[in-house]
C-alpha positions as CSV (number, residue, x, y, z in Angstrom):
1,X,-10.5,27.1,-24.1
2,X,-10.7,29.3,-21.4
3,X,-9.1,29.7,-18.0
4,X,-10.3,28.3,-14.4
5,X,-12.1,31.7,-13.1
6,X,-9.8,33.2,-10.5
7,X,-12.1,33.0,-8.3
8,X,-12.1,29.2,-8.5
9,X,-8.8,28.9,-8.8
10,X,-7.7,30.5,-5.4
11,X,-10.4,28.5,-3.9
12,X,-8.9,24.5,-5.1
13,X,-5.0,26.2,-4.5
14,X,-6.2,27.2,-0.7
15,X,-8.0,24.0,-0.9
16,X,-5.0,22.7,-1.6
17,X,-2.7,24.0,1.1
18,X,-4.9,23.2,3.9
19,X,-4.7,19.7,3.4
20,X,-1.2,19.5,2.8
21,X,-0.6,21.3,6.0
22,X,-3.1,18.4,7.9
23,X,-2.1,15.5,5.8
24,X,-3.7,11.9,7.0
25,X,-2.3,8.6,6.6
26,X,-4.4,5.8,4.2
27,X,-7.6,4.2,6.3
28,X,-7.4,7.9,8.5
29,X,-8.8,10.5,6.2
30,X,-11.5,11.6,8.6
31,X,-10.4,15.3,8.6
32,X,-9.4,15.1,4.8
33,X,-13.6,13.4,4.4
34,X,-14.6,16.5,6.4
35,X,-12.8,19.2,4.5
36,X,-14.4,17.5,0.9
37,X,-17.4,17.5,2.5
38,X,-17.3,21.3,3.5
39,X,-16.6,22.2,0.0
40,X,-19.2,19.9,-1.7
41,X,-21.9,21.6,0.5
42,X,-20.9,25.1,0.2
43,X,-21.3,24.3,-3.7
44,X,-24.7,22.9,-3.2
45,X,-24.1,19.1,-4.7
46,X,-25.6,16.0,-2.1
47,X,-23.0,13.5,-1.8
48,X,-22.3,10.7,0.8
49,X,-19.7,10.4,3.4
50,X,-17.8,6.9,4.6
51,X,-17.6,5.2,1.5
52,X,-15.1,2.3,1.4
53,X,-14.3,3.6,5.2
54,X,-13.0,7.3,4.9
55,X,-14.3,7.7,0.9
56,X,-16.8,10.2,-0.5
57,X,-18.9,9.7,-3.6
58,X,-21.3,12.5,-5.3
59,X,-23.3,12.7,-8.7
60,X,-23.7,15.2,-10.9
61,X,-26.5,15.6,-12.9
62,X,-26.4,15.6,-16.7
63,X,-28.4,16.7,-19.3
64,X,-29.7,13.5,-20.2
65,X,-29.9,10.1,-19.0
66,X,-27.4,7.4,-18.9
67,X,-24.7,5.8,-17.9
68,X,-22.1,7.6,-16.0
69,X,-18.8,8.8,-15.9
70,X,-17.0,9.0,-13.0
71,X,-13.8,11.3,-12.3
72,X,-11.3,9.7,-9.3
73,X,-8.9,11.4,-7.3
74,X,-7.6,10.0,-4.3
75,X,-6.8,11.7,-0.8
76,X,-4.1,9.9,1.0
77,X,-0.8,10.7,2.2
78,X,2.5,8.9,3.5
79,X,4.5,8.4,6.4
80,X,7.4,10.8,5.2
81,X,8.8,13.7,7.5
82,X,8.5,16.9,5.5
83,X,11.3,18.9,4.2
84,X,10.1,21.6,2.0
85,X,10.4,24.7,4.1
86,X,6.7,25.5,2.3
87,X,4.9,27.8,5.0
88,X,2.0,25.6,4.8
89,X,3.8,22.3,5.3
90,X,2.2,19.2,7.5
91,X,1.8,20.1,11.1
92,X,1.8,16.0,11.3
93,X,5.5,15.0,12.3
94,X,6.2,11.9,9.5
95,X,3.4,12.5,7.4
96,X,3.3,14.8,4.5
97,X,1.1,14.6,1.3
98,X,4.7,13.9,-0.5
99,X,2.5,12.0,-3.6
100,X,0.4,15.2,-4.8
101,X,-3.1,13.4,-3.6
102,X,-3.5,16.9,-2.1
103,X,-4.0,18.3,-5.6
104,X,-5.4,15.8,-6.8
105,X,-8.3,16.2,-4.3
106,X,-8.7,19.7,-5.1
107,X,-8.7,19.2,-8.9
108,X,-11.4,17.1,-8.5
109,X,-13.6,19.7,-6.2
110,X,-12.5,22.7,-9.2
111,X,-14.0,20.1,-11.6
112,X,-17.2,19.4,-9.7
113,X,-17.8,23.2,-9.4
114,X,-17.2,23.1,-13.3
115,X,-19.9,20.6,-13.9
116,X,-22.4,21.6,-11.4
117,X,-22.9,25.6,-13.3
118,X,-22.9,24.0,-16.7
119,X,-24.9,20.5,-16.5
120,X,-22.4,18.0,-18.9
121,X,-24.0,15.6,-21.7
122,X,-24.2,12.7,-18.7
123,X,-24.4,12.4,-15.0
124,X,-20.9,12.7,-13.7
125,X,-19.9,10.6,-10.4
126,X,-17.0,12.1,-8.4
127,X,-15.1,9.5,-6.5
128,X,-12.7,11.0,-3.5
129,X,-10.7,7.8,-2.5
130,X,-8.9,6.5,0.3
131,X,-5.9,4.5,0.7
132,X,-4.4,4.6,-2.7
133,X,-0.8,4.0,-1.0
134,X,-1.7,0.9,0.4
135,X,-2.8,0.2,-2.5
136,X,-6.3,-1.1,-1.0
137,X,-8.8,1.7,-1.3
138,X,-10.1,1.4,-5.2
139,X,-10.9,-2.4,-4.5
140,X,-12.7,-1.2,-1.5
141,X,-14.8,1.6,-3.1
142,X,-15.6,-1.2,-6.0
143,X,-17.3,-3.6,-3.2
144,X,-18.9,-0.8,-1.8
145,X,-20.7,-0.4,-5.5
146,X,-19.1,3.4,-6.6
147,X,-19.1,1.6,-10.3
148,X,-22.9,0.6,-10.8
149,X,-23.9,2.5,-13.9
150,X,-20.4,3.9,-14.7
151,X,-19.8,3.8,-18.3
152,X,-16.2,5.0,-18.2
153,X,-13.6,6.5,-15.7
154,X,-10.7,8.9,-15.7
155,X,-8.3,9.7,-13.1
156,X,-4.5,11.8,-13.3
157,X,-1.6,12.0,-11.3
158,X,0.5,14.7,-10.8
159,X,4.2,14.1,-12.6
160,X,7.6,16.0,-11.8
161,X,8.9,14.8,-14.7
162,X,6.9,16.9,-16.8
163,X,6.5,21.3,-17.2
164,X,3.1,23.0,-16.1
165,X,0.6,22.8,-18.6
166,X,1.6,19.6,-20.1
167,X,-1.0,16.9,-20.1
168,X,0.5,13.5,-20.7
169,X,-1.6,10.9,-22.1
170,X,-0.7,7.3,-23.3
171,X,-2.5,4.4,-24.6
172,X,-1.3,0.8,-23.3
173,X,0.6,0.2,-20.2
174,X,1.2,3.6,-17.7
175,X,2.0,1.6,-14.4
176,X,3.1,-1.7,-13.1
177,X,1.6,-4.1,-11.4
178,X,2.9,-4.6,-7.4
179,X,3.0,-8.3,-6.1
180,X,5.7,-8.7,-3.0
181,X,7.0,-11.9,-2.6
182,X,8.3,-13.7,0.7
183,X,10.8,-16.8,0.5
184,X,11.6,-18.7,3.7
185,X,14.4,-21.0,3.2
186,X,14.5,-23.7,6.2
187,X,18.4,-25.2,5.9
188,X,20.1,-26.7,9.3
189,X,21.7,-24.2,11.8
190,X,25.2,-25.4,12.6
191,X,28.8,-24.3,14.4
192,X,30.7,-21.9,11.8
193,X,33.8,-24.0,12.2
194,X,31.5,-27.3,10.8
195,X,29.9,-25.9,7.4
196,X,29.3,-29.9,6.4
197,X,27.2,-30.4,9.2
198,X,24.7,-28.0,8.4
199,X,23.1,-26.3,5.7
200,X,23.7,-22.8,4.7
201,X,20.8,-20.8,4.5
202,X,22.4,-17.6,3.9
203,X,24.2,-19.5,0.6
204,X,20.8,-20.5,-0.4
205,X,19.7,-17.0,-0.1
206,X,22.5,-15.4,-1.5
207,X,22.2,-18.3,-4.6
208,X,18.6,-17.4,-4.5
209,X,19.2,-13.2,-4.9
210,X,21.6,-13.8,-7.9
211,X,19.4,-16.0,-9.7
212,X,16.3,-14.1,-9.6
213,X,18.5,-11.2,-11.4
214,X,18.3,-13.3,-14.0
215,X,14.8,-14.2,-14.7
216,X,14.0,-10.1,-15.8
217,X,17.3,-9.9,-18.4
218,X,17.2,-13.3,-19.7
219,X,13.4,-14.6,-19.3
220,X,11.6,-11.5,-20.4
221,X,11.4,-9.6,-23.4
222,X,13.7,-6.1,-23.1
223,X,10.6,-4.2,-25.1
224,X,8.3,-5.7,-22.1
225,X,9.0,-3.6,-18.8
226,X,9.8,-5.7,-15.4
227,X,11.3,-5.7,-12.3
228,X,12.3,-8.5,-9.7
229,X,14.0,-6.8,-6.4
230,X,15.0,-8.7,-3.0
231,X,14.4,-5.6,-0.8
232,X,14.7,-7.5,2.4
233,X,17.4,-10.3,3.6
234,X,17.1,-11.7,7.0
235,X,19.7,-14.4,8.5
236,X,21.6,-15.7,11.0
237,X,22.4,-14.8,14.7
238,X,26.2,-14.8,15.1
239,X,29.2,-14.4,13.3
240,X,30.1,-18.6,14.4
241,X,26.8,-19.9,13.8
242,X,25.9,-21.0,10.5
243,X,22.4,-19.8,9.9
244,X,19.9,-22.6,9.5
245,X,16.9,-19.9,8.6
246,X,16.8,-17.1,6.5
247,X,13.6,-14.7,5.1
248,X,13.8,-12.8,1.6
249,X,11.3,-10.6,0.5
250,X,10.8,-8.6,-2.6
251,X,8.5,-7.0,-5.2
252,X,7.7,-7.9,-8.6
253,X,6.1,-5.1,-11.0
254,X,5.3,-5.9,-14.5
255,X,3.8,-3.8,-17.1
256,X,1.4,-6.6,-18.9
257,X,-0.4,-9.4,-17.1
258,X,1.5,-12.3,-18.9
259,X,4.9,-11.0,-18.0
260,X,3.4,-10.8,-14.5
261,X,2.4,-14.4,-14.3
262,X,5.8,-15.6,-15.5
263,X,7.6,-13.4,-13.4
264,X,5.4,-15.6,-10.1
265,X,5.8,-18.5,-11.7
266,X,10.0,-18.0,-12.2
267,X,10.3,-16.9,-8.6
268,X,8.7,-20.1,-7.3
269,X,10.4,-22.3,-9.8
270,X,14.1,-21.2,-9.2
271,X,13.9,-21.3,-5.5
272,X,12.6,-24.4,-5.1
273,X,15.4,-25.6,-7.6
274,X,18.1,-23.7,-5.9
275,X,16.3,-25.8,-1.9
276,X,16.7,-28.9,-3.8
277,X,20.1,-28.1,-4.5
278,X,21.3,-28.0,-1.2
279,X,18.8,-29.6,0.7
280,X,16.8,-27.2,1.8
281,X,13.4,-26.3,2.1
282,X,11.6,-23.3,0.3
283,X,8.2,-21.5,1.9
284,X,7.8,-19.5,-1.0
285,X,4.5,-16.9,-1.0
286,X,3.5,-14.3,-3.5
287,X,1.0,-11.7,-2.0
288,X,-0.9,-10.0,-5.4
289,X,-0.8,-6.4,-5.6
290,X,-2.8,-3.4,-7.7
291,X,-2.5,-5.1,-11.3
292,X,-1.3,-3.2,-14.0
293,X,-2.5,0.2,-15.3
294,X,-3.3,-0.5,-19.1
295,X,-5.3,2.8,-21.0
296,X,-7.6,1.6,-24.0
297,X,-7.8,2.6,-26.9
298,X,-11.1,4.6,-26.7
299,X,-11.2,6.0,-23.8
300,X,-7.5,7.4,-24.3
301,X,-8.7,8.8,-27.6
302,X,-11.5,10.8,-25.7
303,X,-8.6,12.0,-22.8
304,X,-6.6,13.5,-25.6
305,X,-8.8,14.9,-27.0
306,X,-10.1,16.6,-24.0
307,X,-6.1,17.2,-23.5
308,X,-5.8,19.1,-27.0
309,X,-9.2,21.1,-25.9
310,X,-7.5,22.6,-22.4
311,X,-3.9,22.8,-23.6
312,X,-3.6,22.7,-27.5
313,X,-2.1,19.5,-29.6
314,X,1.9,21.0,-28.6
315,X,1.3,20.8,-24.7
316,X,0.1,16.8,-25.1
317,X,2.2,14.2,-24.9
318,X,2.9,10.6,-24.1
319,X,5.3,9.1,-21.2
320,X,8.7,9.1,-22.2
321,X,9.6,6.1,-20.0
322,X,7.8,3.5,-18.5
323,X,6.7,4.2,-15.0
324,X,6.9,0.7,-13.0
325,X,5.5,2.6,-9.6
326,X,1.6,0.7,-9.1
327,X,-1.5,2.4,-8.9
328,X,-5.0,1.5,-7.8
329,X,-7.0,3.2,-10.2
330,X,-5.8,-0.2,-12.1
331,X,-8.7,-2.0,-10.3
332,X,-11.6,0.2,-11.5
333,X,-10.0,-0.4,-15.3
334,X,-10.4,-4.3,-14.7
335,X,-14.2,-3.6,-14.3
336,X,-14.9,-0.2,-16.7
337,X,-13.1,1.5,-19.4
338,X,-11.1,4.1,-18.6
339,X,-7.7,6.5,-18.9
340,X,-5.1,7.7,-16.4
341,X,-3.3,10.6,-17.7
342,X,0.0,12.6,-15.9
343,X,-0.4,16.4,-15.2
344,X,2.9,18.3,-15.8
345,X,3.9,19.9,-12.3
346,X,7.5,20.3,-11.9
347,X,8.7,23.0,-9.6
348,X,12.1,24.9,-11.0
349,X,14.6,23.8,-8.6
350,X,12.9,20.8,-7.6
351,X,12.9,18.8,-10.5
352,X,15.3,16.1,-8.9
353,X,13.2,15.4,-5.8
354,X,11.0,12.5,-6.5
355,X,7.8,11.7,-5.0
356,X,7.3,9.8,-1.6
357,X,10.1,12.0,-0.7
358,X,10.2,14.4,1.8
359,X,11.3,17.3,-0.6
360,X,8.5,17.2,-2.8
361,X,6.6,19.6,-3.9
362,X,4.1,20.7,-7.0
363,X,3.5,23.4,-9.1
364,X,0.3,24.7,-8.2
365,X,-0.5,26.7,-12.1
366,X,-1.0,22.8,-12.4
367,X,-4.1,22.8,-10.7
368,X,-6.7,24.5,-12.2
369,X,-5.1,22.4,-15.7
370,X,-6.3,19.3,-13.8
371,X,-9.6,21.1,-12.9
372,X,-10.3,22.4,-16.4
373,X,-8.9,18.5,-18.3
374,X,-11.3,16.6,-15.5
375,X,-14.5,18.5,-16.2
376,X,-13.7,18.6,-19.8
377,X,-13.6,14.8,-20.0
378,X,-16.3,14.3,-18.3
379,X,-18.2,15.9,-21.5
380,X,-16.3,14.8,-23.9
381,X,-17.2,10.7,-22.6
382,X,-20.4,12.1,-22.2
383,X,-21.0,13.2,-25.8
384,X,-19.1,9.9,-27.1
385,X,-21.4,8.0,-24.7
386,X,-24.7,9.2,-25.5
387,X,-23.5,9.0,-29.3
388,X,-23.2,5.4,-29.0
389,X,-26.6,4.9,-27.3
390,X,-27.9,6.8,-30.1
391,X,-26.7,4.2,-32.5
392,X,-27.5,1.5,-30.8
393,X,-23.9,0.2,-30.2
């Protein structure tokens, strides 16, 4: 297949740079909104502004009829202080596109010129979201109705772990789910010269922490991806006061649903056990996150092949570990088929810095790949999808 035209291609990289030099925290992509929007009208395609709060939504029109397929990238960045020495790094002290939505975003605008100078099989619906970080955007976009008459969806992220050119797409499980948890333990304060005259919250907690280690290594099974982590541990007051109140708050990711119900149910279970043991009481709350990214089968067949078509079959893979970080796009899978694919993008010398960090940084040859695999999707779906309406199914 051929190239992005260079042309294109130094438009989505400038693209590019401009936001990641004005990146915009998740619920305050007004500037991000307005830049999309520039670009979308100097191409010609009608689209619609404030979606889902800061969101933008256009469609393409195919050469038929039908149900459509819509092509996500989302625009957010985080509150990280830069540190890439990149002469177009954020002018935003503590916020820096450190997550690739930046490319992402201008993948999707390379694709949308792709689509809009050679019609595809189907309508194509472009969906620039907010507030992926806070992991509340792709809900909001669904209530404001982006999926009406979407037959399938695809989305990418950009992946370090993985050389230019490399398209990496896996059927099954690509990301965990996110659920935090928060456990108040209510014991009795007391003097720290008199343990028996109160009750140790802080040896509650600390009972609590190593038993939840547990529920992952000896609960789940090893070829079933989880995590349990106490990230937070709040007691006491003084070094002679026996804590009567302590807070613990975690995460729990999971790679399938049922292993994510176990894991809440475990978590309640053991505290209350470990309260009962020494008389105190448990508060225990689990806030539900983005659920887990699962690919099906079809619609991972079609991204591959769409994959093979941009790269060739040696420059397609599949994940060579499981990634337990969340993702949003999870929520439009739970109401359409779809696929979520990786785009190699590691930068020589910056293979160790990981996203959300403040030394990240992409490979921009990865960009017009995104561009090129997005718009060819969006056919491919397009052909499978007017196929099946052809037979009926």
């Amino acid at each position: 297949m051929s190239g992005l035209p260079e042309p294109l291609r130094e438009r989505i990289v400038a693209l590019r740079r401009d936001l990641h030099r004005h990146p915009e925290l998740s619920d305050r992509e007004t500037r991000t909104m307005g830049r999309i929007s520039d670009e979308l009208d100097a191409l010609g395609i009608p689209h619609r502004t404030g979606v889902a709060g800061n969101g933008l939504v256009a469609d393409l029109p195919g050469r038929h009829e039908g149900p459509l397929v819509a092509l996500r990238a989302d625009t957010d960045a985080l509150p990280v202080h830069e540190d890439t020495g990149l002469p177009f790094a954020s002018v935003h002290e503590g916020v820096m596109h450190a997550c690739g939505h930046d490319g992402h975003t201008s993948m999707l605008v390379g694709a949308a010129a792709l689509l809009l100078a050679d019609p595809p099989p189907l309508p194509v619906r472009l969906l620039f979201q907010p507030a992926e970080e806070t992991g509340t955007g792709a809900l909001a976009m669904i209530e404001a109705g982006v999926l009406e008459g979407v037959g399938m969806i695809f989305g990418g992220h950009l992946d370090r772990h993985y050389a230019p050119g490399v398209l990496v797409v896996t059927d099954g499980p690509v990301n965990a789910s996110t659920d935090t948890f928060t456990v108040e333990i209510l014991g009795q304060q007391g003097h720290g010269a008199r343990p028996h005259e109160a009750i140790d919250a802080v040896v509650v907690g600390s009972l609590l922490v190593t038993a939840l280690q547990t529920v992952v290594s000896r609960e789940v099974d090893p070829a079933r991806p989880s995590v349990v982590t106490v990230g937070r541990f709040d007691a006491g007051s003084a070094p002679n006061v026996i804590a009567g109140r302590a807070t613990l708050e975690g995460t729990v990711r999971a790679q399938h649903p049922e292993v994510r119900a176990h894991l809440t149910r475990s978590i309640e279970r053991i505290a209350h056990a470990i309260g009962a043991l020494h008389g105190a009481r448990m508060r225990v709350t689990v806030t539900p996150g983005t659920p887990p990214l699962v690919n099906q089968p079809l619609p991972t067949r079609l991204a591959r092949a769409a994959a093979v078509e941009v790269v060739g079959e040696d420059r397609v893979g599949v994940l060579h570990t499981a990634n337990m970080g969340g993702e949003d796009f999870a929520n439009f899978l739970d109401h359409v088929p779809g696929c979520y694919i990786r785009y190699g993008s590691c930068v020589p010398g910056r293979e160790s810095y990981p996203a959300h960090s403040g030394q990240f940084d992409i490979h921009e040859d990865a960009l017009p790949i995104g561009a090129l695999w997005l718009d060819r999707v969006a056919r491919v779906a397009g052909d499978h999808l007017l196929a099946a309406r052809g037979r009926g199914t």
